[in-house]
C-alpha positions in Angstrom: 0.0 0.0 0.0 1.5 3.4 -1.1 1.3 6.5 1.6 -0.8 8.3 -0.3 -3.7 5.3 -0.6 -3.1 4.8 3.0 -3.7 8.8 3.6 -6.7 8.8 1.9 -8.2 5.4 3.4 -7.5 7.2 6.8 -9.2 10.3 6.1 -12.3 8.8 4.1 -12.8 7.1 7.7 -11.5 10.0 10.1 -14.5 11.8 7.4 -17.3 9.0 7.7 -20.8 10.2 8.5 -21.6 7.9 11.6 -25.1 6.7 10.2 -23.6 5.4 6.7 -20.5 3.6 8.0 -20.1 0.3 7.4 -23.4 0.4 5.4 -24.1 -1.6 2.1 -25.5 1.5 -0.5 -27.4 -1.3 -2.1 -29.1 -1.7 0.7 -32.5 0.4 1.0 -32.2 1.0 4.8 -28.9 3.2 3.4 -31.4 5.4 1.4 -33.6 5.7 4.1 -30.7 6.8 6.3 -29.8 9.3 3.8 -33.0 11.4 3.9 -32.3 11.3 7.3 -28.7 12.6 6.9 -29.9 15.4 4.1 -32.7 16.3 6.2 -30.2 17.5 9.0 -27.8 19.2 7.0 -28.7 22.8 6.1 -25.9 23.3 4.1 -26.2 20.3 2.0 -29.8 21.2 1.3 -28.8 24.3 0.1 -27.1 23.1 -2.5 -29.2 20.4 -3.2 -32.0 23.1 -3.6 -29.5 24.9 -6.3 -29.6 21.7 -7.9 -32.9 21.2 -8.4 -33.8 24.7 -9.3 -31.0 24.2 -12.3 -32.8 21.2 -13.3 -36.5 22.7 -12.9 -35.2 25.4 -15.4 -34.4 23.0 -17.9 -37.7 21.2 -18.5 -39.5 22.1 -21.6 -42.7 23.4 -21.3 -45.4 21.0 -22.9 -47.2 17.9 -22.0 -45.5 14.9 -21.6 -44.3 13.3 -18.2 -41.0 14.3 -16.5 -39.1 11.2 -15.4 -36.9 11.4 -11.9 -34.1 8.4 -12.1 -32.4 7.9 -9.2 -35.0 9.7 -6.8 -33.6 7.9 -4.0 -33.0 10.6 -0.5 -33.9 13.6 -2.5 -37.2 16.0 -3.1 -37.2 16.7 -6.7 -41.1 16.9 -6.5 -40.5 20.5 -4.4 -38.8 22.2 -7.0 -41.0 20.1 -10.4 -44.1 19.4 -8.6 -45.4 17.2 -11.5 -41.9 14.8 -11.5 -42.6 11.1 -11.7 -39.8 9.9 -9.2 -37.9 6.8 -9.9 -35.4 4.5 -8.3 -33.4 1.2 -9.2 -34.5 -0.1 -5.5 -37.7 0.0 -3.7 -37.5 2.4 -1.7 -40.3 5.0 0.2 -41.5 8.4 -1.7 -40.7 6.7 -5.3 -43.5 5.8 -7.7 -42.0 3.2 -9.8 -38.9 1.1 -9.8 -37.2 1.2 -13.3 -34.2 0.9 -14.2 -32.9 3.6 -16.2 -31.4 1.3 -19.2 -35.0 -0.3 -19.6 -37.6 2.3 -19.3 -41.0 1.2 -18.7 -42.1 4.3 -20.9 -43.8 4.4 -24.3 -42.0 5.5 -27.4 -42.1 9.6 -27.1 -43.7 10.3 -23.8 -41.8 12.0 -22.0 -40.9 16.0 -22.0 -38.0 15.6 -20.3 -35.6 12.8 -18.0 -34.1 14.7 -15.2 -31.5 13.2 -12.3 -28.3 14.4 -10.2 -25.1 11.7 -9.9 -27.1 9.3 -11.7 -25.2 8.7 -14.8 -22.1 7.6 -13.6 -23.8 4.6 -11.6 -25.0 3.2 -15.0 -23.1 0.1 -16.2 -24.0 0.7 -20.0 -24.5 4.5 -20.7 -25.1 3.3 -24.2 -28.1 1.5 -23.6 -29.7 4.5 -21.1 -29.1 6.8 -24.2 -31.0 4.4 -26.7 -33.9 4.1 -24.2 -33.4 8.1 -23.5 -33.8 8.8 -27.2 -36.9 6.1 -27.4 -38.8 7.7 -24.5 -38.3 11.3 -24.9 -40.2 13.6 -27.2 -38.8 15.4 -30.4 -38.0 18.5 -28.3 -37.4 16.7 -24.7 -34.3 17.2 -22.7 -32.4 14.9 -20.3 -30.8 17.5 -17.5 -28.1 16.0 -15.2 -26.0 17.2 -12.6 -23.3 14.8 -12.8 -19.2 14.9 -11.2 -16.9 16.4 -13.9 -13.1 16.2 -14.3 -10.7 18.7 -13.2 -7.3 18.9 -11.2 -9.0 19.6 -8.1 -11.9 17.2 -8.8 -9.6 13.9 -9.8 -7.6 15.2 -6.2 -10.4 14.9 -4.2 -12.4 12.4 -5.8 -9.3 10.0 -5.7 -8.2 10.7 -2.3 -11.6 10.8 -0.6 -14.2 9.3 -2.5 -14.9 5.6 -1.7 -16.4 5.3 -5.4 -13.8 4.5 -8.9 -13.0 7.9 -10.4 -11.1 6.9 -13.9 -11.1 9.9 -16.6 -8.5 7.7 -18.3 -11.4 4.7 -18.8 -11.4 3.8 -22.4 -15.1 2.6 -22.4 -18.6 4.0 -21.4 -19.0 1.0 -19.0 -18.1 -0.8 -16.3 -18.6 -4.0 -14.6 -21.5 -3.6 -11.8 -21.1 -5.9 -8.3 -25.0 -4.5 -7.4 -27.4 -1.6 -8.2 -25.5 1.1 -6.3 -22.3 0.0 -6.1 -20.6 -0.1 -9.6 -19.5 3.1 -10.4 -16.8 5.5 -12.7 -17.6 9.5 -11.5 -15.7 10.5 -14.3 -18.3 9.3 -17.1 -20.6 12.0 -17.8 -17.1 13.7 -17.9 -15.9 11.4 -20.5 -19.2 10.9 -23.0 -19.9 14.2 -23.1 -16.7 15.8 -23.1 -13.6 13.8 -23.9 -15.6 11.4 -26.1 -18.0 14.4 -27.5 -16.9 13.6 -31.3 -18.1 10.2 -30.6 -21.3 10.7 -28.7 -22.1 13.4 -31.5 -21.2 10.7 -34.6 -23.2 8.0 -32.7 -26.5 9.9 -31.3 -27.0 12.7 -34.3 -30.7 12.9 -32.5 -29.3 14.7 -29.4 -27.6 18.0 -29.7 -25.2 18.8 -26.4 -27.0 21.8 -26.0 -25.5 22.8 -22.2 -22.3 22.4 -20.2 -22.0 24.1 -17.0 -19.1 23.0 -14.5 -19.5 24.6 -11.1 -19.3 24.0 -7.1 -15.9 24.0 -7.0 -16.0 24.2 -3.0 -19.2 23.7 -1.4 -20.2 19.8 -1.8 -16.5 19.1 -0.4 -17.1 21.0 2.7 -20.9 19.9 2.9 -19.7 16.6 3.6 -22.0 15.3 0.8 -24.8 12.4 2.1 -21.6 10.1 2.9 -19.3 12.4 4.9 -19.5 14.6 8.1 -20.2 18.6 7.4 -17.1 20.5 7.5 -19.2 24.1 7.9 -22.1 24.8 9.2 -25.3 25.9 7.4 -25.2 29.5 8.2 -21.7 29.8 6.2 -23.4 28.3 3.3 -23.4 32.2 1.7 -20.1 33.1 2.7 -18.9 29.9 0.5 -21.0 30.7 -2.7 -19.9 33.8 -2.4 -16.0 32.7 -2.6 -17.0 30.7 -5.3 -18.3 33.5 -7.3 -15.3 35.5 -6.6 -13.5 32.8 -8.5 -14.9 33.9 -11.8 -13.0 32.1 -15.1 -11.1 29.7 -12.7 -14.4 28.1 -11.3 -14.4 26.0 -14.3 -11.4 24.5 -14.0 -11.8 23.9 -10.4 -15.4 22.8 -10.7 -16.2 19.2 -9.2 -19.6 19.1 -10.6 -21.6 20.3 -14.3 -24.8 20.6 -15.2 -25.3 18.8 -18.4 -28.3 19.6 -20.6 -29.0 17.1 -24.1 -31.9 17.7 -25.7 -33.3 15.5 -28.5 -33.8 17.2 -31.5 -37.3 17.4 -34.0 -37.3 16.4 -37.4 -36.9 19.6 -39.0 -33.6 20.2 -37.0 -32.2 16.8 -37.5 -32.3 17.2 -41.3 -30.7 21.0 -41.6 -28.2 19.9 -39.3 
């Protein structure tokens, strides 16, 4: 074991929420834990409410459900009141169970698929964007907030994330041990923005239409569902402030993006 894997294995634990260690994530009692964990963390839900109000703004107006993967310990329905919420596990507040590479979802029904660190949980991404571009309407959008790849991220993520964080990965996929578990934080990273030649060549339905790295700071120090707080909630201002005062350099500091693909009508496919 090198020092530095040995560093980071001690401070992961010296970090370790108390109500999630030891805890199997594919386990539902460690989602029902984790509502319990956001609920009392004023600073996380801050930025979880900046979340949501990022994807809320990126739903298209229209009929047409709008699909919630990976619902889970959050409350997308406060910020998208009419959200059908989903999860790979049963689980309580979730509607259906469905996994997100088989949607139980008629051909071009839904306005919109919306979901925060979703993506890089799914073994085949391939397979998600097939049933993605089935589903959705000409018009539709799938808005994710997703972990994206910087210095600073592939620092942290790799010293004090328990999950695989590999921008270097040469595939979309992974092999899965269980629903939760499997994992690369770096692949929204690399379909949509290392690989975007090829996600363009192979999916000429979605246009890439927004990339938005931020939170360079603040989930670090919120602790995150898995972690202890580092700051209370009051100082949760202060820190977006700092960030803000980072200007240009928050993007390449930023350990998180909102990505927006939206899938494109007929008329814009063909001038293309």
């Amino acid at each position: 074991m090198t020092a530095q894997t040995f560093l980071g294995r001690v401070g992961r634990r010296f970090l370790e929420h108390p109500l999630t260690s030891g805890l199997d994530p594919d386990d539902p009692k460690t989602t029902e834990l984790r509502k319990q964990i956001l609920a009392s963390k004023p600073f996380l839900r801050a930025i979880y409410d900046e979340w949501y109000s990022k994807l809320s703004a990126e739903v298209p107006a229209g009929t047409g459900a709008v699909l919630e993967l990976g619902s889970g310990a959050g409350y997308c329905e406060q910020f998208i009141p009419e959200v059908v919420k989903s999860e790979l596990i049963q689980c309580s507040g979730v509607q259906i169970v469905a996994d997100a590479q088989r949607l139980p979802f008629a051909d071009a029904t839904l306005r919109a698929i919306v979901f925060a660190n979703v993506l890089h949980h799914l073994p085949n991404v391939q397979q998600f964007l097939s049933e993605a571009l089935r589903c959705l309407k000409p018009g539709g959008k799938i808005a994710m907030i997703e972990p994206w790849v910087t210095p600073w991220s592939t620092l942290v993520n790799t010293r004090l994330h328990h999950e695989p964080f590999l921008p270097g990965a040469a595939e979309w996929s992974f092999a899965s041990g269980g629903p939760l578990t499997g994992a690369n934080g770096a692949l929204a990273w690399i379909v949509f923005e290392r690989d975007r030649t090829v996600f363009n060549r192979e999916y000429p339905q979605f246009e890439i239409e927004c990339i938005e790295p931020f939170l360079p700071l603040r989930y670090l120090l919120s602790g995150g569902v898995g972690m202890r707080s580092l700051m209370p909630g009051f100082t949760h201002g202060f820190w977006a402030g700092v960030e803000r005062s980072l200007g240009a350099f928050r993007r390449r500091l930023a350990m998180f993006a909102l990505v927006v693909v939206r899938k494109k009508t007929s008329s814009t496919a063909i001038t293309k």
